[in-house]
DRENMILUM-369122 format. One line per 10 residues: number of its first residue (from 1); for each residue x negated, y negated, z negated of N, C-alpha, C. Coordinates in Angstrom, 3 decimals. Each point is the difference from the previous one (the first is absolute). Example, Ala and Ser with C-alpha at 12.3 -4.5 7.8 and 13.67 -1.06 7.14 Angstrom:
DRENMILUM-369122
1> -13.190:5.690:-7.800:0.890:-1.190:0.000:-0.900:-1.200:0.000  0.350:-1.050:0.720:-0.820:-1.190:-0.060:0.770:-1.090:-0.730
END
This chain:
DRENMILUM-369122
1> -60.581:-26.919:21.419:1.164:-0.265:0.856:0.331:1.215:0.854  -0.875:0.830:0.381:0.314:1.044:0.812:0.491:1.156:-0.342  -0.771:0.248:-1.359:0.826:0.960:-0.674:1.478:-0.310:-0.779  0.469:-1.006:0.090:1.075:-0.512:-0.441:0.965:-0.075:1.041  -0.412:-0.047:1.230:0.799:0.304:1.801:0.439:1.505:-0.432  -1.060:0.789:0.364:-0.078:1.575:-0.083:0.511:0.264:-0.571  0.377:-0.574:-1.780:1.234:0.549:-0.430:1.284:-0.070:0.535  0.345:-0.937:0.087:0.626:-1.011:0.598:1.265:1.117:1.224  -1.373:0.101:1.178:0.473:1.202:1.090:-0.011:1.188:-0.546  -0.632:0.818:-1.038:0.629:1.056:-0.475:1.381:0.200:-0.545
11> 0.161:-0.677:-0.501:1.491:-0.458:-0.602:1.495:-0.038:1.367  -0.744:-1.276:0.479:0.581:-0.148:1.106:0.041:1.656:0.792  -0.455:0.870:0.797:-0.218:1.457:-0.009:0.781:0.861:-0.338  -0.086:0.174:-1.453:0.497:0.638:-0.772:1.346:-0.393:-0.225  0.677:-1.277:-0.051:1.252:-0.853:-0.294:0.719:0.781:1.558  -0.930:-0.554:1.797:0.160:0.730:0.583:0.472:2.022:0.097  -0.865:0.517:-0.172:0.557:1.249:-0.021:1.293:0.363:-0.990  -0.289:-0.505:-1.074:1.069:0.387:-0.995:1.516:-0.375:0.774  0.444:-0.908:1.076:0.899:-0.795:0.169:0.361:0.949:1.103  -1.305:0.372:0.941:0.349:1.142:1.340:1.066:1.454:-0.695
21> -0.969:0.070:-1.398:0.449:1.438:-0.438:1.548:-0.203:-0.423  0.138:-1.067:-0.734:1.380:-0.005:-0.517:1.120:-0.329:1.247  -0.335:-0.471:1.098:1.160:0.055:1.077:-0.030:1.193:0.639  -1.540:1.442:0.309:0.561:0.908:0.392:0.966:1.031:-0.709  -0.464:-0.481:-1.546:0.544:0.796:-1.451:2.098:-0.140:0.104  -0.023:-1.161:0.277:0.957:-0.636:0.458:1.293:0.998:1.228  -1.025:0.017:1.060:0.757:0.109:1.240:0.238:1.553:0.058  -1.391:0.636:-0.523:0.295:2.024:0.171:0.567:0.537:-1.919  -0.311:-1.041:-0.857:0.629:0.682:-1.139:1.306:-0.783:-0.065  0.943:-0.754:0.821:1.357:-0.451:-0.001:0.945:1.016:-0.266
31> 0.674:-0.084:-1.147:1.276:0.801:-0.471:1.394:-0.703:0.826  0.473:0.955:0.727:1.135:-0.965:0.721:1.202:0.259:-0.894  0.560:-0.978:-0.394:1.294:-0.611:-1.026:1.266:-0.022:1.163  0.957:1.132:-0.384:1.259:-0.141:0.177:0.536:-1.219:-0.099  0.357:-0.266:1.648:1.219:-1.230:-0.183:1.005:-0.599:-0.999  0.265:1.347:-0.279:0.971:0.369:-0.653:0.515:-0.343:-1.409  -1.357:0.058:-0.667:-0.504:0.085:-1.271:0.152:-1.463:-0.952  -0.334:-0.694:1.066:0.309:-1.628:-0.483:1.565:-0.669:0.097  0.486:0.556:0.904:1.659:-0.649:-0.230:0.372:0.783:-1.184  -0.220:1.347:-0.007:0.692:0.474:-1.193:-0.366:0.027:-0.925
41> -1.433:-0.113:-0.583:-0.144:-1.046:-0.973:0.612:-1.127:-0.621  0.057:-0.633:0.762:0.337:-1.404:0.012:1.649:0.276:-0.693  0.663:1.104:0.415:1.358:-0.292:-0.487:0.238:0.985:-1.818  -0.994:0.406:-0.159:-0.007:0.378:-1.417:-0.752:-0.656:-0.968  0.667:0.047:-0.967:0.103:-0.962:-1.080:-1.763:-0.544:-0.936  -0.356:1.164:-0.409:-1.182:-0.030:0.024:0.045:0.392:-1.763  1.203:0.680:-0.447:-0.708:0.197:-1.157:-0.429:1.043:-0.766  -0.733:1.045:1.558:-0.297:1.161:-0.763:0.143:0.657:-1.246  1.487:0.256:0.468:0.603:0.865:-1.176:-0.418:1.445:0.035  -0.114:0.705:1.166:0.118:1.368:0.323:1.336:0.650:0.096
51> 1.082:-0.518:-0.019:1.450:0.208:-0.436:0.107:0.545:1.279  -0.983:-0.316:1.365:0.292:0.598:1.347:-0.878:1.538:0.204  -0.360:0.294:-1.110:-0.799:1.594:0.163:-0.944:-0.085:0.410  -0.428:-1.614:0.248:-1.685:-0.146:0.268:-0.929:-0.922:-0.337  -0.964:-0.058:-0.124:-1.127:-0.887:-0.979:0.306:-1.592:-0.128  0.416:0.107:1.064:0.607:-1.690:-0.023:0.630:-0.544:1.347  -0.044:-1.046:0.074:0.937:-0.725:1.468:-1.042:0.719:0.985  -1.048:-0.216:-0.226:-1.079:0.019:1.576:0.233:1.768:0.138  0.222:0.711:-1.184:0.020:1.584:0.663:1.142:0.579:0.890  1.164:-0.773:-1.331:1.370:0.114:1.129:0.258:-0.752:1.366
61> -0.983:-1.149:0.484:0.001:-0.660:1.229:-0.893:0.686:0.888  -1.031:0.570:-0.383:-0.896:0.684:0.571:0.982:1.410:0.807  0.903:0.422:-1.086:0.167:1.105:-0.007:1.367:0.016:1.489  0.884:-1.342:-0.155:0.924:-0.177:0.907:-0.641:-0.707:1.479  -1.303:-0.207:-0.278:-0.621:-0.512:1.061:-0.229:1.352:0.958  -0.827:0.816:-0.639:-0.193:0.934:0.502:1.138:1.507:0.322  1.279:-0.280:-0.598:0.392:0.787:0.670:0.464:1.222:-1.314  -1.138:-0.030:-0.603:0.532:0.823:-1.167:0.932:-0.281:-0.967  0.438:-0.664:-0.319:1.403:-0.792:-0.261:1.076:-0.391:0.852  1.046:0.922:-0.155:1.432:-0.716:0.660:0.689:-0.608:-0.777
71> -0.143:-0.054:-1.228:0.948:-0.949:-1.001:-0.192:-1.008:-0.210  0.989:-1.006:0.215:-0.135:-1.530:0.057:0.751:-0.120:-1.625  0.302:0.620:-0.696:1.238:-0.441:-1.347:-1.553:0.695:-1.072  -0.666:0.028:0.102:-1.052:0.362:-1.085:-0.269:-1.170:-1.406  0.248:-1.218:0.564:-0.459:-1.250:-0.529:0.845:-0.267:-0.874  0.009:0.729:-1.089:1.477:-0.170:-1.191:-0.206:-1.718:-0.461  -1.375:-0.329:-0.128:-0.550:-1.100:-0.476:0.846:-1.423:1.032  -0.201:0.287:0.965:0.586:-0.866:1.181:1.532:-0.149:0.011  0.728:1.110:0.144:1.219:0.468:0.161:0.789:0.119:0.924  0.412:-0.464:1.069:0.781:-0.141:1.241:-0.557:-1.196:1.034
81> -0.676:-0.790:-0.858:-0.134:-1.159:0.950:-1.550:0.494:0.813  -0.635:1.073:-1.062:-1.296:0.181:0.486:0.395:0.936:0.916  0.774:0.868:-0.160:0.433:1.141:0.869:0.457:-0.272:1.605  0.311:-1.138:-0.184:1.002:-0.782:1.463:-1.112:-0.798:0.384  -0.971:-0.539:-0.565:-1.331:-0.490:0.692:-1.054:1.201:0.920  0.123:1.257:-0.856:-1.058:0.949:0.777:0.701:0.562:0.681  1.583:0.212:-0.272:0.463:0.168:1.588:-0.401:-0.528:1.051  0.405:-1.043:-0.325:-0.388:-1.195:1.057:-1.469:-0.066:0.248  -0.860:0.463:-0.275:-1.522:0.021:0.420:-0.066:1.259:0.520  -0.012:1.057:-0.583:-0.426:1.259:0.484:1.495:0.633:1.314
91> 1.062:-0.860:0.333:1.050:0.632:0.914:0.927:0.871:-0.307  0.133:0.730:-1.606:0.414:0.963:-0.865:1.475:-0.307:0.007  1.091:1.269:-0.606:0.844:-0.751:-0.026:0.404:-0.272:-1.906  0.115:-1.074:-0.093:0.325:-0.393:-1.159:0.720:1.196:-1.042  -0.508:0.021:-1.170:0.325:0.831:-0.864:0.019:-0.648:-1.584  1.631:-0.233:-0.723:0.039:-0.424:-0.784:-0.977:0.694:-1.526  -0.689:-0.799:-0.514:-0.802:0.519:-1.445:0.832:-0.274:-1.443  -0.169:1.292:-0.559:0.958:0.382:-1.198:-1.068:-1.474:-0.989  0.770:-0.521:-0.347:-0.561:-1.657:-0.729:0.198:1.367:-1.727  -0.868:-0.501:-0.400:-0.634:0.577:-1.340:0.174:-1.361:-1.065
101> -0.237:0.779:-1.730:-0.118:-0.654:-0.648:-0.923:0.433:-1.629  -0.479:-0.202:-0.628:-0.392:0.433:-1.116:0.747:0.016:-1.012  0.016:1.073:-0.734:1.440:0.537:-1.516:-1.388:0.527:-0.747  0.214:-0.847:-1.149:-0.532:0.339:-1.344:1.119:0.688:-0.794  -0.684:1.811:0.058:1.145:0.745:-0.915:-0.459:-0.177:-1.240  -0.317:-0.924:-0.764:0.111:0.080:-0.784:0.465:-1.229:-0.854  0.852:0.132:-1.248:1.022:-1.033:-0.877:-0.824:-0.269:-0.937  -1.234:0.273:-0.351:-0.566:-0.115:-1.655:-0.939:-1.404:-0.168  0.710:-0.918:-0.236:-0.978:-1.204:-0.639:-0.420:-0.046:-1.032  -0.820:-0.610:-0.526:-0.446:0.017:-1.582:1.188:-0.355:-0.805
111> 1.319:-0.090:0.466:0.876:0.057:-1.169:0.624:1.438:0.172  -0.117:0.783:0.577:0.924:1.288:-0.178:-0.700:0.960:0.037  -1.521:-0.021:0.821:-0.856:1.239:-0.252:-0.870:-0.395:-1.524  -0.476:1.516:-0.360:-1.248:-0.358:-1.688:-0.827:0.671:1.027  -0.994:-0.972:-0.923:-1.643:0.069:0.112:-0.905:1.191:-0.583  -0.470:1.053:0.410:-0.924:0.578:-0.916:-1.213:-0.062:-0.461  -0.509:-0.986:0.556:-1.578:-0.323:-0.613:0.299:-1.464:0.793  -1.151:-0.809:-0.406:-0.219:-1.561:0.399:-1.308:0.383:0.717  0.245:-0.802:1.171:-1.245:0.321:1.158:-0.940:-0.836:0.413  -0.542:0.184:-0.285:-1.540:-1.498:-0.037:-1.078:0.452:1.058
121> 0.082:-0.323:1.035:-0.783:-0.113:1.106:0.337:-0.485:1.001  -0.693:0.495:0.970:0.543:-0.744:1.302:1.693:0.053:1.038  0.160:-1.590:0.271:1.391:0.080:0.470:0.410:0.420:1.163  0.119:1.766:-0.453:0.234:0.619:1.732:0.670:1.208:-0.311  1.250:0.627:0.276:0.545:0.714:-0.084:-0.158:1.243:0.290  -1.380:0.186:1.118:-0.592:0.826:-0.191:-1.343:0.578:-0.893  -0.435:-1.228:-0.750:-0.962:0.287:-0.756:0.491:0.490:-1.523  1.215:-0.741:-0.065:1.456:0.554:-1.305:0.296:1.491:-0.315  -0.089:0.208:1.528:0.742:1.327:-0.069:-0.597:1.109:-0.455  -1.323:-0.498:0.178:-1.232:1.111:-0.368:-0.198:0.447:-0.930
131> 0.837:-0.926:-1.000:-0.283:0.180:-1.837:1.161:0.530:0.076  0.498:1.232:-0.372:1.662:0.822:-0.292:0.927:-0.675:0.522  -0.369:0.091:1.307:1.149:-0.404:1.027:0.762:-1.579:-0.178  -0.967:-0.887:-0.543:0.171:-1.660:-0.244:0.994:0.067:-1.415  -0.176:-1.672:-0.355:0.813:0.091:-1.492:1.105:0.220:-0.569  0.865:0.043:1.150:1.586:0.095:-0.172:0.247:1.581:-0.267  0.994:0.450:-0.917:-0.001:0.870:-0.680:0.881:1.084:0.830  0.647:-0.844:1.296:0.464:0.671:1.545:-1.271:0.302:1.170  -0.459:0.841:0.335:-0.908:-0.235:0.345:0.282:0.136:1.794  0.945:0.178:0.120:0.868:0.635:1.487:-0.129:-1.916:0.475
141> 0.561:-1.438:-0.526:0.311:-0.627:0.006:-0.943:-1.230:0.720  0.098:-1.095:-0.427:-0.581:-0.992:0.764:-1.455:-0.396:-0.993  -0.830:-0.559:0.172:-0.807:-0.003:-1.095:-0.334:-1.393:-0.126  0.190:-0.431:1.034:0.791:-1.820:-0.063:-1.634:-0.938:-0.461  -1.119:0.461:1.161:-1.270:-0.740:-0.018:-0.146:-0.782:1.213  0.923:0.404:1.009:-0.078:-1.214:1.181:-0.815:0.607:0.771  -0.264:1.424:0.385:-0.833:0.634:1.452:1.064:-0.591:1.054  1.212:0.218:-0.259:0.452:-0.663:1.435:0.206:-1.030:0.285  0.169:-0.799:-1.406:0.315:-1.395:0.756:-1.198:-0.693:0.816  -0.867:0.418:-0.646:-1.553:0.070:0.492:-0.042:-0.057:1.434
151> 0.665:1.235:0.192:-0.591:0.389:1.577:1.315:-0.472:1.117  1.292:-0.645:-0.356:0.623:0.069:0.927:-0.627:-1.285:0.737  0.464:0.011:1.168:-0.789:-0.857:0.725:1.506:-1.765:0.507  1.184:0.392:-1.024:1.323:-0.852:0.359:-0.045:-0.751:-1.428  -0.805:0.869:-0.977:0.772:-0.572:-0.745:1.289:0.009:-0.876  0.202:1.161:0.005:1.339:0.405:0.282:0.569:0.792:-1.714  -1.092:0.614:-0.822:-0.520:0.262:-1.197:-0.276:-0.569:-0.905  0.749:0.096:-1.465:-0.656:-0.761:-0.732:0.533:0.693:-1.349  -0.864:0.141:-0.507:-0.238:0.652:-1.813:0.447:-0.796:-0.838  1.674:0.400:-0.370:0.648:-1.072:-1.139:0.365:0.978:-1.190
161> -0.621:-0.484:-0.935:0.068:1.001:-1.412:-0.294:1.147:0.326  -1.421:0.240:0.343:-0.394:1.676:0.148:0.860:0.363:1.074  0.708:-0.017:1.336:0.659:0.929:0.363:-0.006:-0.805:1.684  -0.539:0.035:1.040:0.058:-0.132:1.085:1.254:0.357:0.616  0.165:-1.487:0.860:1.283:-0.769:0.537:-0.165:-0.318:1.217  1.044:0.401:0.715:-0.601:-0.038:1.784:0.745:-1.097:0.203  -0.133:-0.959:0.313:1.105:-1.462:1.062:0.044:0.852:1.041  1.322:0.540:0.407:0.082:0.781:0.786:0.123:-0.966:1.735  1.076:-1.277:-0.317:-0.050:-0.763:1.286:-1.979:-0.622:0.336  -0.730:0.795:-0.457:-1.513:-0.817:0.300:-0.647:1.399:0.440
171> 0.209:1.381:-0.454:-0.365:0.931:0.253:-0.054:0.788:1.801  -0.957:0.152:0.279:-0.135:0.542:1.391:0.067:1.771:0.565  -0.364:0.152:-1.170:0.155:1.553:-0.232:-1.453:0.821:0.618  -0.891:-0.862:-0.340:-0.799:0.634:1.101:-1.104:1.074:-1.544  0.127:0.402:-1.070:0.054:1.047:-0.621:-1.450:0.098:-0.526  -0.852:-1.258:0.188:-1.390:-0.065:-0.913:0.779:-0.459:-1.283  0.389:0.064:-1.271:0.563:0.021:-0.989:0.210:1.688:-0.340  0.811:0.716:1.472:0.226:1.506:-0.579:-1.429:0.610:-0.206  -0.977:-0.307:0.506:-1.022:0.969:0.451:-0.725:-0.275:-1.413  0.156:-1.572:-0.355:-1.323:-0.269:-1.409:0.932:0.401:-0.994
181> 1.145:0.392:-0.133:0.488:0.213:-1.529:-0.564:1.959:-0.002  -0.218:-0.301:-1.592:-0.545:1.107:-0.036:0.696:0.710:-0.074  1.380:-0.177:-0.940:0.668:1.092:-0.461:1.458:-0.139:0.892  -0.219:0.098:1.466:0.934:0.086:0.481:1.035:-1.159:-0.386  0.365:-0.513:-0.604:1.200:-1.149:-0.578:0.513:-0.027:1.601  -0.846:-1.178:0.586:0.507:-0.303:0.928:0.186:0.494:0.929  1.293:0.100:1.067:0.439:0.580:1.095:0.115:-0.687:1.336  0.651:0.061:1.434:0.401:-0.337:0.577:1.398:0.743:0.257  1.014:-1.139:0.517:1.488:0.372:0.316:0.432:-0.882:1.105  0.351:0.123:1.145:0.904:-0.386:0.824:1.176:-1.487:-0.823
191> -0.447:-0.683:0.411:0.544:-1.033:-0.653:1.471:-0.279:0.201  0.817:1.252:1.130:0.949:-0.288:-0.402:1.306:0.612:-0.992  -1.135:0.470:-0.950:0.697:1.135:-1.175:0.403:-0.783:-0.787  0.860:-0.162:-1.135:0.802:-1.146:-1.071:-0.312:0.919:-1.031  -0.676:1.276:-0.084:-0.244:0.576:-1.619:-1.188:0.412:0.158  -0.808:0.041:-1.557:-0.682:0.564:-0.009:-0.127:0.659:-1.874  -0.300:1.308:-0.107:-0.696:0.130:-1.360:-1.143:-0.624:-1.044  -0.020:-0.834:-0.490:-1.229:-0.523:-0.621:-0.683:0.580:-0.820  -0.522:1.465:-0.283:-0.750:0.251:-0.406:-0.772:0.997:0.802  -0.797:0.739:-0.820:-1.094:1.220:0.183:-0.391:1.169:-0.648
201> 0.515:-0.254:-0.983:-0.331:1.116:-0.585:1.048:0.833:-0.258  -0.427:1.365:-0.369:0.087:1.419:0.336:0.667:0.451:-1.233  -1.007:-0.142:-1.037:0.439:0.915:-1.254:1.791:0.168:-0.714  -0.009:0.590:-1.057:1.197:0.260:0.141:0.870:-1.308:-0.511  0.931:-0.294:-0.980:1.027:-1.091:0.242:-0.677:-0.667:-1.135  -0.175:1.106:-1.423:-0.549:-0.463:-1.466:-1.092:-0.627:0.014  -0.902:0.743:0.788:-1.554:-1.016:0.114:0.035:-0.828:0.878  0.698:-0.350:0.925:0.071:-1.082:0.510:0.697:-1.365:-0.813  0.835:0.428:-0.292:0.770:-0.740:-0.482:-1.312:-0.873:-1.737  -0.345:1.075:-0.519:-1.360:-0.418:-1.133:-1.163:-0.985:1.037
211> -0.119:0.000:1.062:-0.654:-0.789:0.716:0.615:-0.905:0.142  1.045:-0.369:1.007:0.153:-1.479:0.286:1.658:0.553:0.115  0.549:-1.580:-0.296:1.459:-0.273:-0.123:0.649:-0.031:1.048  -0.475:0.145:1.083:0.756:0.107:1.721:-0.353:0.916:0.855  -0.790:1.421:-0.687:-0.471:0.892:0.710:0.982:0.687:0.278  -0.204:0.788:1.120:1.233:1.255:0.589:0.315:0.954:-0.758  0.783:0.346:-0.791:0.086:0.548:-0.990:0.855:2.085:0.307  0.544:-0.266:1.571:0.177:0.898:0.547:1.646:0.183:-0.656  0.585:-0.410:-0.138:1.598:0.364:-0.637:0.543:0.284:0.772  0.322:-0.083:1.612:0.436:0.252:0.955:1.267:-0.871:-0.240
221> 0.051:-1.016:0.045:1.356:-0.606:-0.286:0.385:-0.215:1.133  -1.234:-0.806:0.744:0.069:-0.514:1.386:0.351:0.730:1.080  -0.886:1.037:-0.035:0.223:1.444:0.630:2.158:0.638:-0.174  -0.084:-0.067:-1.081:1.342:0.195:0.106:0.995:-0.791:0.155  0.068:-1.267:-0.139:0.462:-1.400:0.862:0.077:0.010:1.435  -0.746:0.222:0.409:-0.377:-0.645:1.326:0.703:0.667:0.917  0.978:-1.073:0.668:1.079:0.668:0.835:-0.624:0.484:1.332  -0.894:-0.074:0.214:-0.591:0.557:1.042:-0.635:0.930:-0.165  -0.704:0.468:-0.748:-0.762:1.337:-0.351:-1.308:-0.731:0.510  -1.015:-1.324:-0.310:-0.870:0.211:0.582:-1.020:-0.465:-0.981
231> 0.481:0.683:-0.894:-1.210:-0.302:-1.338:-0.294:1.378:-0.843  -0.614:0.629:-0.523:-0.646:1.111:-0.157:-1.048:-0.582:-1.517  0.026:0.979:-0.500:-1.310:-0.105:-1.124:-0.481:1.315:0.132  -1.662:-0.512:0.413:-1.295:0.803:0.379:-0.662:0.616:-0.873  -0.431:0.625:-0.983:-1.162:-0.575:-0.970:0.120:-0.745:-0.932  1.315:-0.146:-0.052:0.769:-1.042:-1.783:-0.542:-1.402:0.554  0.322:-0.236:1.377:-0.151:-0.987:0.852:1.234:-0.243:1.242  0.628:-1.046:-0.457:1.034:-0.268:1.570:-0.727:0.102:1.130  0.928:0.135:1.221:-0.855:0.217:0.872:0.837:-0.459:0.974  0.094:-0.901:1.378:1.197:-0.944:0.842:0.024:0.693:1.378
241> 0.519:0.685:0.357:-0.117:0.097:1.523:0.971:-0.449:0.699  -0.934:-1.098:0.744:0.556:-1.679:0.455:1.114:0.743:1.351  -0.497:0.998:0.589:0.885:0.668:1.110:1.561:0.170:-0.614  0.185:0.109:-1.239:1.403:-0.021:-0.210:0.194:-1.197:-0.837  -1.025:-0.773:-0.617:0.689:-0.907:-0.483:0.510:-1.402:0.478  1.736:-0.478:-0.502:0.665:-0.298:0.744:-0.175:-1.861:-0.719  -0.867:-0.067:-0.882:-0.463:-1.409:-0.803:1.371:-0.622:-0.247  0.167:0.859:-1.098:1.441:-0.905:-0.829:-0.817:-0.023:-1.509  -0.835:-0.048:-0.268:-0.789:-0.354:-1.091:0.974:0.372:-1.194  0.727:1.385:0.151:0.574:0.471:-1.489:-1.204:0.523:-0.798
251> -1.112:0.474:0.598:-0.631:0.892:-0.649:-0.975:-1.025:-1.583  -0.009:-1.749:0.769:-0.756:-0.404:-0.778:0.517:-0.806:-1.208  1.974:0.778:0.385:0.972:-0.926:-1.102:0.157:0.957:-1.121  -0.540:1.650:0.623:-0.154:0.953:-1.240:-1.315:0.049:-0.872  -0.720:-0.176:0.501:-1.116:0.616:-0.436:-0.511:-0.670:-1.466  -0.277:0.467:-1.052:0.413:-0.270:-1.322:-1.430:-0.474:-0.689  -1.134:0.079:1.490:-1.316:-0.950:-1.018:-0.278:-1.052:1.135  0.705:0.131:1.158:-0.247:-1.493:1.336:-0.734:0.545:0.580  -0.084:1.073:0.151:-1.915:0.152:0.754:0.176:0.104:1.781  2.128:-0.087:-0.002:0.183:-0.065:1.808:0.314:-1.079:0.388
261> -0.923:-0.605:0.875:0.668:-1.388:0.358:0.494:-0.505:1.392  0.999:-0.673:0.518:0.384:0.520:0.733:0.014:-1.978:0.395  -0.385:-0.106:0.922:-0.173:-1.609:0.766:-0.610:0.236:1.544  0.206:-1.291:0.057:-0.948:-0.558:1.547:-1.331:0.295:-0.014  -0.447:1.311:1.048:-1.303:-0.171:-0.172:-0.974:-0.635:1.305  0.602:-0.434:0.757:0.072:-0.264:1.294:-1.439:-0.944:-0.055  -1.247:0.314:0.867:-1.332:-0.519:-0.018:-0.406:-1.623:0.774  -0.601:-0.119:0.281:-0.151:-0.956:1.078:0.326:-0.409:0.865  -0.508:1.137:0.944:0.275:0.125:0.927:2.093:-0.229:0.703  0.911:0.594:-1.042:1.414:-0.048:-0.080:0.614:-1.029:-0.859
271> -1.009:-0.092:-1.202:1.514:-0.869:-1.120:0.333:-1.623:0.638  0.577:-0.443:0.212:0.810:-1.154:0.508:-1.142:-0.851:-1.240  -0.480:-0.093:-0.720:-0.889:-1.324:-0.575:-1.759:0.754:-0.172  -0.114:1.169:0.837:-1.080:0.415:0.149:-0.865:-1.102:1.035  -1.221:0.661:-0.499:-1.522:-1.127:0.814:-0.253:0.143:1.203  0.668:1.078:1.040:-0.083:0.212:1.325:1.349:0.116:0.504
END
């Protein structure tokens, strides 16, 4: 019985000290947390995109907590409503955020691009690419394995006949889709542009054209159409500079394989039957 006490109070002791140590551990190793840090938290979204130039919500809250951040419009993901909340927390003065959207330049589904080899492994567009630049015989193009639909976090993506499709009214723009495509495809654009080029590739008009049936073929038709002067071919590639263009969508009534398309691209955050 006594040695069964004695344990008993060692424990007890030991349960003791351990409990002293962790409240002085407590009181002299206390990290003091910005006030700050928790309201503005609280008003971002939380879906660590990085679209704000930093690791995630807590770096860019950290970062406006402390001072090293004056920009309240960082939160492309959020869009205005998040922007007018951290005003309103941090005292800032409100600053409207350019609302974004995702453009797949590229037109080639399995009915208009050819295949050059059949690809048997794993379903990832970056593991595709590794074998001669994935199976499609365009290799500039989409490779249509679903890395992004994968990763968007809306939903907003989805792989119909080989060729990734943005629901643009579901899209947030917050640009994890741009970062996992390998081969560039995907972009971001200011959602309130009405054109865009749908393709990617470079080469000249003949080999493109031996690739897929809606590639840029470089004819300059558009280029010489376009009553505004704000279309250009780069690299046997159109090229839009939205600063002059005036979105009368002639360019996508010339263009002689479709590859310009010219609609509503307006995201979430704006389109009148969007999710926010």
């Amino acid at each position: 019985m006594t040695a069964i006490l004695n344990a008993v109070w060692v424990l007890a002791a030991i349960g003791l000290v351990c409990g002293v140590l962790l409240v002085l551990a407590a009181k002299f190793m206390h990290v003091p947390v910005d006030e700050k840090f928790p309201k503005i938290r609280e008003c971002l979204p939380g879906a660590n995109c990085g679209a704000c130039g930093y690791a995630g919500c807590d770096g860019y809250a950290t970062a406006l907590a402390s001072g090293e951040e004056n920009k309240i419009n960082k939160c492309v993901a959020g869009g205005d409503a998040v922007a007018k909340a951290l005003a309103a927390a941090t005292g800032a003065q409100f600053e409207d955020v350019i609302e974004q959207v995702a453009i797949v330049r590229c037109s080639g589904d399995c009915n208009t691009v050819k295949n050059k080899l059949e690809y048997q492994g794993l379903s990832s567009c970056a593991a595709a690419k590794l074998l001669y630049g994935g199976p499609e015989a365009c290799v500039y193009g989409c490779i249509g394995l679903g890395d992004c639909e994968k990763v968007c976090p809306e939903h907003a993506i989805r792989v119909v006949d080989g060729l990734a499709r943005v629901n643009y009214k579901a899209c947030i723009g917050c640009g994890m889709c741009v970062r996992t495509c390998p081969n560039q495809v995907i972009t971001l654009m200011p959602d309130v542009e009405r054109v865009i080029v749908g393709c990617s590739n470079r080469e000249k008009g003949a080999n493109t054209r031996k690739e897929c049936a809606k590639g840029c073929i470089g004819c300059r038709k558009c280029e010489k159409e376009c009553p505004a002067g704000a279309i250009t071919v780069v690299d046997n590639l159109s090229q839009i500079d939205y600063d002059k263009c005036v979105d009368c969508g002639h360019c996508q009534d010339v263009c002689p394989v479709g590859c310009v398309h010219f609609r509503d691209f307006r995201g979430a955050h704006n389109s009148p039957e969007g999710t926010r």
